[in-house]
Each structure stands twice: as C-alpha cells, then as structure tokens.
C-alpha positions in Angstrom: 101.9 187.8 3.2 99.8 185.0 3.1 96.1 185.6 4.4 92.9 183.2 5.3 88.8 183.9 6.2 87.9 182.2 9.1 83.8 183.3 8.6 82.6 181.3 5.8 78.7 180.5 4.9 77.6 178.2 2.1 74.4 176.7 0.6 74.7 173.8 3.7 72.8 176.8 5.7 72.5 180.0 4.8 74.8 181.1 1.8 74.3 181.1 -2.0 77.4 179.6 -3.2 77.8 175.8 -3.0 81.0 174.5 -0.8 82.3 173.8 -3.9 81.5 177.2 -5.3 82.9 178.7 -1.8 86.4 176.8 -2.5 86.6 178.4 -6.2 86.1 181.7 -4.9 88.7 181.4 -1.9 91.3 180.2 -4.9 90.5 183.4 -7.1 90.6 185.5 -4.5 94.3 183.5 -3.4 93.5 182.8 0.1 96.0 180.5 1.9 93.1 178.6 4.0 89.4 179.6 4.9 87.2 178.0 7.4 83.5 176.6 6.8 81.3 177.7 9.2 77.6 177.3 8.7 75.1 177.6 10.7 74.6 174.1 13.0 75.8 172.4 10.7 78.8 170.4 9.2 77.1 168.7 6.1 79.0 171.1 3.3 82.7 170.5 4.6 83.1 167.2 2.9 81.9 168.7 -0.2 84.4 171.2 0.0 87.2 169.0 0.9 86.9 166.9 -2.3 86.6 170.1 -4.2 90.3 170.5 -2.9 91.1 167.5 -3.6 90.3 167.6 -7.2 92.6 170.5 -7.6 95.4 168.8 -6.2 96.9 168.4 -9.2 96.8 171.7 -10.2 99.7 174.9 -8.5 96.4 176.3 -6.2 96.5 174.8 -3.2 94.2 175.5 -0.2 93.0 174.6 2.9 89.5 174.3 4.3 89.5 174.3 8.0 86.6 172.3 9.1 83.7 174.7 11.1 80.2 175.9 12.1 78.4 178.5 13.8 76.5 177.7 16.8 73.8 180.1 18.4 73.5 180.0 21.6 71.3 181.7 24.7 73.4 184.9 26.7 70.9 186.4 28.5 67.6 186.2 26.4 70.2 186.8 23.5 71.4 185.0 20.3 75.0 184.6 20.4 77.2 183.3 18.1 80.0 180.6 19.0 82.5 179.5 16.2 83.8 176.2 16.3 87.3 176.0 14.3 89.2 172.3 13.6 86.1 170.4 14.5 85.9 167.2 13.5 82.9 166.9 11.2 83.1 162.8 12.1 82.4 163.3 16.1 79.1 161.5 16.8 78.3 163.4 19.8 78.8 166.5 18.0 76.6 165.6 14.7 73.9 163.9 17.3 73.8 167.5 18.8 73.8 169.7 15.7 70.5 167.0 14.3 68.9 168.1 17.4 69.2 171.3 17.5 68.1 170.9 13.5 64.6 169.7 15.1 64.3 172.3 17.1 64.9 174.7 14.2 63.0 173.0 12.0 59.4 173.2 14.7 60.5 176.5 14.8 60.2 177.5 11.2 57.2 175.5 11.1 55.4 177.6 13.5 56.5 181.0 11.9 55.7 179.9 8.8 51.9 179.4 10.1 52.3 182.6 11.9 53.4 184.8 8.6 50.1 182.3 7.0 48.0 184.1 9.2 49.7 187.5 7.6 48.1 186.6 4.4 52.6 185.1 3.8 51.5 181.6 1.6 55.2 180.0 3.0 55.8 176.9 4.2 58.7 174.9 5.2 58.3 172.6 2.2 58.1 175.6 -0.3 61.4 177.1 0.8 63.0 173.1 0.8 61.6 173.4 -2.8 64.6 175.8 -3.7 66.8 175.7 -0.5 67.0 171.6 -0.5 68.6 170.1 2.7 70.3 173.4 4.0 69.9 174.6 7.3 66.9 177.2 7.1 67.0 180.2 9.0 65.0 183.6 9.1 67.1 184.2 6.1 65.4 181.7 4.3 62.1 183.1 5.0 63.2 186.5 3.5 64.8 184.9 0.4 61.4 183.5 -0.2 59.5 186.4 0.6 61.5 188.8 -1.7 61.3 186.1 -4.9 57.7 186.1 -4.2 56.8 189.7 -4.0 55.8 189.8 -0.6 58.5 192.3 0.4 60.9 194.5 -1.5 64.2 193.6 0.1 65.9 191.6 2.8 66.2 194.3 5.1 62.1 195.3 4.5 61.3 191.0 5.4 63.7 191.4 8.7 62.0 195.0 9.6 58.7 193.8 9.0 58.1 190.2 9.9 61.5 188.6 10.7 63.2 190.5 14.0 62.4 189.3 17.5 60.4 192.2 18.5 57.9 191.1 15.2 54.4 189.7 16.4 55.1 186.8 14.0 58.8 185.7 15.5 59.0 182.5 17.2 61.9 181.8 19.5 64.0 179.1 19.1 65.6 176.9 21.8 69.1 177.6 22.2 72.2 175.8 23.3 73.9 177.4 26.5 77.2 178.9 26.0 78.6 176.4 28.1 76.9 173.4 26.4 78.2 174.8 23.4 82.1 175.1 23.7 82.1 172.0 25.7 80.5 170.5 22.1 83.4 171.7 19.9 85.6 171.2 22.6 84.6 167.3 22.5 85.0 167.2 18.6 88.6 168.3 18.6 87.7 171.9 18.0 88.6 175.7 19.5 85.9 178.0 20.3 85.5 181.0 19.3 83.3 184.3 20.1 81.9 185.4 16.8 81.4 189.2 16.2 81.7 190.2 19.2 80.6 193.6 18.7 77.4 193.1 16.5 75.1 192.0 19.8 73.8 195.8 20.1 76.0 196.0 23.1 77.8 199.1 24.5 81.5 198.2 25.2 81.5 197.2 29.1 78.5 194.3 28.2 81.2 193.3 25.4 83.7 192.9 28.0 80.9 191.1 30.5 80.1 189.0 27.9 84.0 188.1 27.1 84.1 188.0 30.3 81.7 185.5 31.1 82.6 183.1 28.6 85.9 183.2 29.2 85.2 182.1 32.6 83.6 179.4 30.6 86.5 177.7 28.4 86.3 179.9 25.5 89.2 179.9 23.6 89.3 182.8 21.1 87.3 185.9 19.8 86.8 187.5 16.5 88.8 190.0 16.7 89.0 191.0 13.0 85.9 191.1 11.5 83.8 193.0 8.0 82.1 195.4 10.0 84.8 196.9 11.9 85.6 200.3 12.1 87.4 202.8 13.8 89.0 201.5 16.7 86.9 198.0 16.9 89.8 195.8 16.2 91.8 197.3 19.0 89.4 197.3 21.7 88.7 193.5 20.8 92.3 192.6 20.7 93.2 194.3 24.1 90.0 192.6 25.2 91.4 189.1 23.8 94.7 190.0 25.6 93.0 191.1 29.1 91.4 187.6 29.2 94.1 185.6 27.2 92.2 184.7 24.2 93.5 183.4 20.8 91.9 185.6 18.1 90.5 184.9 14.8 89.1 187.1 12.4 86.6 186.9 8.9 84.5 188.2 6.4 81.2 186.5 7.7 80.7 185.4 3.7 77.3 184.6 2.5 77.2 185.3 -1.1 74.0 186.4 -2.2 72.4 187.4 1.3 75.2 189.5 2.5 76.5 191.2 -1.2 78.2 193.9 0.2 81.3 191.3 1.6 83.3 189.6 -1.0 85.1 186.2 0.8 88.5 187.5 2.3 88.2 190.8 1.7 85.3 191.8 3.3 83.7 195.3 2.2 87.2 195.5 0.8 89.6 196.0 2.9 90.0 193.2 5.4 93.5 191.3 5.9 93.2 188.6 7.9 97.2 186.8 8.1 98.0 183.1 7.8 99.9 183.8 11.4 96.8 183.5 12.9 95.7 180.0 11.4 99.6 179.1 12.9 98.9 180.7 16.7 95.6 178.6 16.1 97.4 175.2 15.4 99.4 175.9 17.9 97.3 176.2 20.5 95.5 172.6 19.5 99.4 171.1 19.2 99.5 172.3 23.1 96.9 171.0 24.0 97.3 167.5 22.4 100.5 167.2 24.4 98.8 167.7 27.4 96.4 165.3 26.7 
C-alpha cells in the first residue's frame, strides 16, 4: 500500500522545514505524493518541485501536488479551504493570494502595535528578520514571543495574547467561502473543506456547514485527518457521502510549531492511501472532459 499527506506546511508560511526540507522528509518517511499547502500562498511549490527534480536520478520518486490553505469568513468564523492541483501559474489566483497578503500584512502591523502597547517590543520587520518572505500568521507572533522570553510556550502566547477573544487580536478580512472555491476552481484546482471538525462545532453545525458549502461548489472534505479519534473519520465520511464529496485526508505538518505530528503519520498512526490521490485525479479527468 502506497500512502500520501495531503496537509503539508512549510517555511513559505508557517512551517519550520524549507519545501525542500518538506520533500526530504516525505522521501524518508516513503510517501508516494504529498500536497503543499501553505497558508495563502503558493511561493514554496516551485522550490519543492525542483527539489524532486534533482532526485530524479536517484530510485525515490515523489510527487508534490501543488496546494494552499485559504481562510475564509463562515459566520464570524475562520475556516479553512484547501485547494489541491492548483496551478501555482494562474494570475488571477496569485493576484488574489498578494491581496489577501496585504490585508494580512496591515493586520499584523496593527497587532503588533497593540501587543507594543503590552510592554511586547515586536514588529513586523523583527519577525521578517528570521521568518524572511513567509506568510506571517499569529504563529509567527508566538515564535517570536517564546525566543524572546515574553512567554513560555506556544500555547501560553495563543492563551494570553493571540486568540480572538484577546484584547490585543485584530481581525483580519477574510475571503467568502464562495469567493474562495470559485478561486481554486479558476486555477485548475478541487476544493477542499479542511478539518472539518476542529471549528469548536458540535456535529449538526459540522453537517450545516458541509452543508452549506456544498451547496456552494465544494468538492471534497478532510475526512482523514491527525486529530481524529473515535469515530471522527466515520461521521466525516458518511457526511462526505450524504452530500457527495470526494475526500482527502492529512497530517496538517508544520514541523517545529506543531511537534507532536510527524509528515504522514500524524501523531503516529495516520494512513492516508494513494487511492485517494487516484479518486482525486479522477474527478479533475471528468471534469476536463466536460469542459
């Protein structure tokens, strides 16, 4: 049995392995295919591409399936829409992704003056200082904050200054759901509900929410996912099947900020088969003949 990650994160936004580092690690851990999915962004998939290329000389072979992860707006909410088999090229989609950049961007700006006023000496520039061009989010800020002593741990940054219900959290301005799969849809791409069940919802908002963006042109949900447990995967397959949604499934990688989940394997235990990758491909074939 072959198997894939289809939740990758890298130093482009918000992980601490380098595409190129991210490709190395799928090879040890003999993945048939992972997908790159950072956060509004598409910047590290060429990187990786060319790391595969290197190799291609060598017996490991694998493929990197071109993706991000776009947050949008469900209700006051930040949701998370993956875009697989994007094509990183598409103009309209890299114009979209630099905007919503700016909008990220004068949001950090103004949290960072906020976290100022907590006696926090952070500014955008200090965390480019380490963190280059990537993508910064809040995780960013609480990178910073640990190395600087300001907090102990990730978790104590998030509790204390970081979470939306923190007097020092600015908003951002979100894409809407529908803006959003209409985006990847445009750049050749399937989209795909990302953890469905980390929103803090009990399971009939799940299903509204499946619901509602399957009403919407979503294609897909992931289904298989780190955090699991119990009987998650099942409820979120018989949810994809109710609605007639491909499914996807992975780790949710990000290397230093997440070090409990290893790529592939999650906390361990997480099979994710190359089947799905085909059911994927074939859905995309289906709809090129249409087209």
């Amino acid at each position: 049995m072959r198997y894939i990650d289809l939740h990758v994160h890298s130093t482009a936004s918000d992980g601490s392995y380098t595409p190129a580092e991210v490709v190395a690690l799928a090879i040890k851990q003999d993945l048939a295919a992972f997908a790159l999915t950072d956060h509004d962004t598409v910047d590290g998939i060429l990187e990786a591409q060319e790391a595969v290329l290197a190799m291609e000389n060598t017996h490991k072979k694998i493929e990197v399936i071109p993706g991000t992860e776009l947050s949008v707006d469900y209700k006051s909410r930040d949701i998370h829409i993956l875009g697989l088999f994007i094509d990183p090229g598409n103009l309209l989609f890299r114009q979209a992704l630099e905007t919503a950049r700016v909008k990220r961007d004068e949001r950090n700006i103004k949290m960072a003056d906020n976290l100022n006023k907590a006696g926090i000496d952070i500014t955008v520039e200090k965390m480019r200082e380490t963190d280059g061009k990537s993508v910064l989010t809040r995780a960013h800020f609480a990178k910073f904050m640990v190395a600087h002593g300001y907090v102990k741990s990730t978790k104590d940054a998030f509790t204390r200054f970081l979470n939306s219900d923190s007097p020092y959290y600015v908003p951002r301005e979100y894409l809407s759901p529908e803006e959003a799969i209409e985006l990847i849809h445009s750049a050749g791409g399937l989209a795909i509900l990302a953890h469905p069940l980390l929103y803090k919802y009990n399971l009939l908002q799940v299903e509204e929410l499946v619901k509602y963006l399957s009403e919407r042109n979503i294609d897909g949900l992931e289904a298989i996912y780190s955090s699991n447990t119990g009987f998650d995967e099942g409820r979120m397959r018989h949810l994809a099947n109710k609605y007639n949604l491909l499914i996807t499934g992975g780790s949710d990688f990000h290397g230093a900020l997440k070090p409990d989940l290893k790529i592939g394997v999650g906390k361990g235990n997480l099979k994710i088969p190359y089947t799905i990758v085909e059911s994927l491909k074939q859905e995309l074939g289906r709809r090129s003949s249409i087209n």
